[in-house]
C-alpha positions in Angstrom: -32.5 -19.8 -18.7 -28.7 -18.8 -18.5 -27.3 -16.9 -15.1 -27.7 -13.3 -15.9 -24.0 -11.8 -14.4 -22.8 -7.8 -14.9 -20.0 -7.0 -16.3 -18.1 -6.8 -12.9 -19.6 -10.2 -11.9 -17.9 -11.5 -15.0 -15.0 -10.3 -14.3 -14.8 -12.0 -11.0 -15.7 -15.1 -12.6 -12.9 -15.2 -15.1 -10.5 -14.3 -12.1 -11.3 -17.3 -10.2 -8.8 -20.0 -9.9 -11.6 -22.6 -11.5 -11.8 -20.3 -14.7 -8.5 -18.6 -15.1 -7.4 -18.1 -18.3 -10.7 -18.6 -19.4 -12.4 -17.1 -22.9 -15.5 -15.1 -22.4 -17.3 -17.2 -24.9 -16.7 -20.2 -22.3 -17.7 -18.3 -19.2 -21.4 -17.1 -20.7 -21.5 -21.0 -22.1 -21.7 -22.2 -18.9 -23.6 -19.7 -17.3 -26.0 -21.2 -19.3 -25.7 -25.1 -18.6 -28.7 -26.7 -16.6 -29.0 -26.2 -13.2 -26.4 -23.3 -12.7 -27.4 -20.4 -10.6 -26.8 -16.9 -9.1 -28.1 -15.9 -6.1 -27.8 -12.7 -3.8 -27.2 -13.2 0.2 -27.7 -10.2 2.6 -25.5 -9.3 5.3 -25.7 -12.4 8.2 -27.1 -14.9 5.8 -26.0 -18.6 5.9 -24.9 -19.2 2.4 -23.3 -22.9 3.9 -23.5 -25.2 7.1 -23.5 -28.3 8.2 -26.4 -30.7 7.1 -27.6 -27.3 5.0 -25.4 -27.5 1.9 -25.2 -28.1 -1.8 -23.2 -30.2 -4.0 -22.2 -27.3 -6.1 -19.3 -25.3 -6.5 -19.7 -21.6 -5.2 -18.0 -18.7 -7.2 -18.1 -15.2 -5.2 -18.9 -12.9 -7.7 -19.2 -9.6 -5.7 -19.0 -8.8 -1.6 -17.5 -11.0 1.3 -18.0 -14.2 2.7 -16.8 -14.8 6.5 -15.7 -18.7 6.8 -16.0 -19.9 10.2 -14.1 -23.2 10.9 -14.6 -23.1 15.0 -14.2 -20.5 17.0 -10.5 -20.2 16.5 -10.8 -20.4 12.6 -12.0 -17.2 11.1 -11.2 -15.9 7.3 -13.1 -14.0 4.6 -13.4 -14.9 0.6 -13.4 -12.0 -1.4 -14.6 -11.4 -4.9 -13.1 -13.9 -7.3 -12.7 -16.7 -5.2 -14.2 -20.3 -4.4 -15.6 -22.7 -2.1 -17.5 -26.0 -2.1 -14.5 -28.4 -3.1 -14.8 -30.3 -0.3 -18.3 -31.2 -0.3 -18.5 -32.2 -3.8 -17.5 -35.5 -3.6 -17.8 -36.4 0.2 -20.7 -38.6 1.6 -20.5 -36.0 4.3 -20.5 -32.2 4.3 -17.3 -31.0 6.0 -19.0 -30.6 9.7 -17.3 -27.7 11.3 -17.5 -24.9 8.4 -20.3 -22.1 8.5 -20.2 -19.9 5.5 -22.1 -16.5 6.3 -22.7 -13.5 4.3 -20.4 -10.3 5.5 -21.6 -7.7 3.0 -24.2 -8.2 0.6 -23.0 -10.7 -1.9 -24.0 -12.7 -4.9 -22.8 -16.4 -5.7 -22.9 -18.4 -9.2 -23.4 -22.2 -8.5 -22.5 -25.0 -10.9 -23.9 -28.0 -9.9 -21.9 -31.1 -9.2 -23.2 -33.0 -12.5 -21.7 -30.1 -14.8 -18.5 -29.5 -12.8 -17.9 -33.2 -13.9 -19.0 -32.8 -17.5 -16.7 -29.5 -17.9 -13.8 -31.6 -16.4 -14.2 -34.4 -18.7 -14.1 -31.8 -21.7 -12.1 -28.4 -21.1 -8.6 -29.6 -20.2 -7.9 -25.7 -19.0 -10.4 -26.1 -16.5 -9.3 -29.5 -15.1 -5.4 -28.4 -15.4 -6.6 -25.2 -13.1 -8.9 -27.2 -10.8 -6.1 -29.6 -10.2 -3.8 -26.6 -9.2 -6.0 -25.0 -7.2 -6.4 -28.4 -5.1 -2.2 -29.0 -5.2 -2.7 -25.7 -3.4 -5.7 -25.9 -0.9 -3.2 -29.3 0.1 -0.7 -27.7 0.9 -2.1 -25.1 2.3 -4.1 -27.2 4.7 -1.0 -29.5 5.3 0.8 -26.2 6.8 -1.8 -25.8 9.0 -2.1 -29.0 10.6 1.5 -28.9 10.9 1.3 -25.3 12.3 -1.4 -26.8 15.0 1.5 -29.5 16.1 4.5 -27.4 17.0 3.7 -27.1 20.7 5.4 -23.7 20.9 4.2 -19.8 19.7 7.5 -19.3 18.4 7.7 -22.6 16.5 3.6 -21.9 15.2 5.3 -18.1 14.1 8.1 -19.7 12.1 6.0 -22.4 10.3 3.7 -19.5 9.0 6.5 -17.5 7.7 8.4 -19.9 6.0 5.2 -21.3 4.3 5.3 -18.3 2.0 7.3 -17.4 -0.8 11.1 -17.7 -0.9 12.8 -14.2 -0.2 9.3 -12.4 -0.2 8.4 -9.9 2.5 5.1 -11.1 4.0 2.1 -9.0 5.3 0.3 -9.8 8.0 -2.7 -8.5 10.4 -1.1 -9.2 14.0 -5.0 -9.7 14.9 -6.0 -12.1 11.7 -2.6 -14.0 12.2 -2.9 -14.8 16.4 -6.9 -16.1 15.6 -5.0 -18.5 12.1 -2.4 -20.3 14.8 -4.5 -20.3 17.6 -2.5 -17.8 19.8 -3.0 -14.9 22.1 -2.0 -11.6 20.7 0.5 -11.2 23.7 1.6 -14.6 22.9 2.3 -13.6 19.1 4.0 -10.6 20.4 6.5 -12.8 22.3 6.9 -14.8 19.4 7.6 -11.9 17.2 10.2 -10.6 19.3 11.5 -13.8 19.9 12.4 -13.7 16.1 13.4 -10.6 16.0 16.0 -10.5 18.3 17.6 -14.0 17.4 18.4 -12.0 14.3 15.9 -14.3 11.6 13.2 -11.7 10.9 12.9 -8.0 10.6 9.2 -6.5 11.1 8.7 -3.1 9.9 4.8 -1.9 10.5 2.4 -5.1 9.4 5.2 -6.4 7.5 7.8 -9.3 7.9 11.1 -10.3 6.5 13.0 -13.3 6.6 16.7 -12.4 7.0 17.8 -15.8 8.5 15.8 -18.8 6.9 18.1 -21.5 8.1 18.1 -20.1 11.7 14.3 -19.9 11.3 14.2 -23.5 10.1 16.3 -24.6 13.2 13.2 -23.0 15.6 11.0 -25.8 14.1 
């Protein structure tokens, strides 16, 4: 029996990284293939943890999912967007990520078995899986090297000059002091560190670059 999704939830779907660019006739084909799913979640319901998971990717179709990665490690997925990658094809689940409902949410599944099938057959959906992991790489390389630079200021300049080229960034003082594993006094600092060496310019929640080889140099 095929995933029954709204016309909202279908929406999301076809915005999701996995199925951008996507025809409609191939989203409601594989809401039909064996094993895929949607389910709801209330508010403060695991949806993932470790030695509780599923070799499936997860598409958020409506709501908010918090992603706990320690206690230091705090996002949210909003409608539209993914998880799962990294448990399908490991022998073990990734240990320290809890996925919990924020809002009341639902969540299409497609089993391991089919996201291999579609893979093998769809070449837009393998050329846009293959991006979105180019990105989650990079993404995570920028962390680990954010984690290594001993000093706020060094953290601070890393995260900025991970971002677009020329591109004013903006950023929640409180969600970007829990991402580098700072103090908000310490980020303050940091901040006005920047600031008045002359390589950023903060105006409210957002940041501009105006020195990117000085910022560079704080690495």
């Amino acid at each position: 029996m095929a995933a029954e999704l709204t016309g909202d939830e279908l929406g999301s779907l076809g915005r999701c990284p996995f199925f951008r660019g996507a025809e409609e006739d191939l989203l409601r084909r594989i809401l039909s293939l064996p094993g895929v799913s949607a389910e709801g979640f209330s508010p403060g319901e695991t949806v993932y943890q470790p030695h509780r998971f599923r070799r499936c990717l997860g598409f958020l179709l409506s709501g908010q999912v918090q992603v706990t990665n320690g206690p230091l490690s705090v996002s949210v997925l909003e409608a539209g967007e993914l998880f799962g990658a990294a448990a399908l094809y490991n022998d073990l689940p990734d240990y320290a990520t809890t996925l919990t409902a924020r809002t009341p949410c639902r969540i299409l599944f497609l089993p391991q078995e089919e996201v291999d099938r579609l893979l093998g057959e769809e070449a837009l959906l393998r050329r846009n899986y293959l991006r979105y992991l180019s990105g989650r790489i990079r993404f995570l390389s920028g962390r680990l090297q954010a984690v290594a630079q001993t000093g706020a200021e060094g953290k601070l300049a890393r995260y900025l000059l991970s971002g677009e080229e020329a591109a004013p960034m903006h950023v929640s003082a409180t969600d970007l002091a829990r991402r580098l594993g700072l103090s908000r006094a310490s980020l303050y600092r940091a901040f006005d560190a920047l600031e008045k060496a002359g390589l950023i310019r903060r105006e409210g929640k957002t940041v501009c670059i105006l020195d990117r080889s000085g910022l560079e140099g704080v690495l």
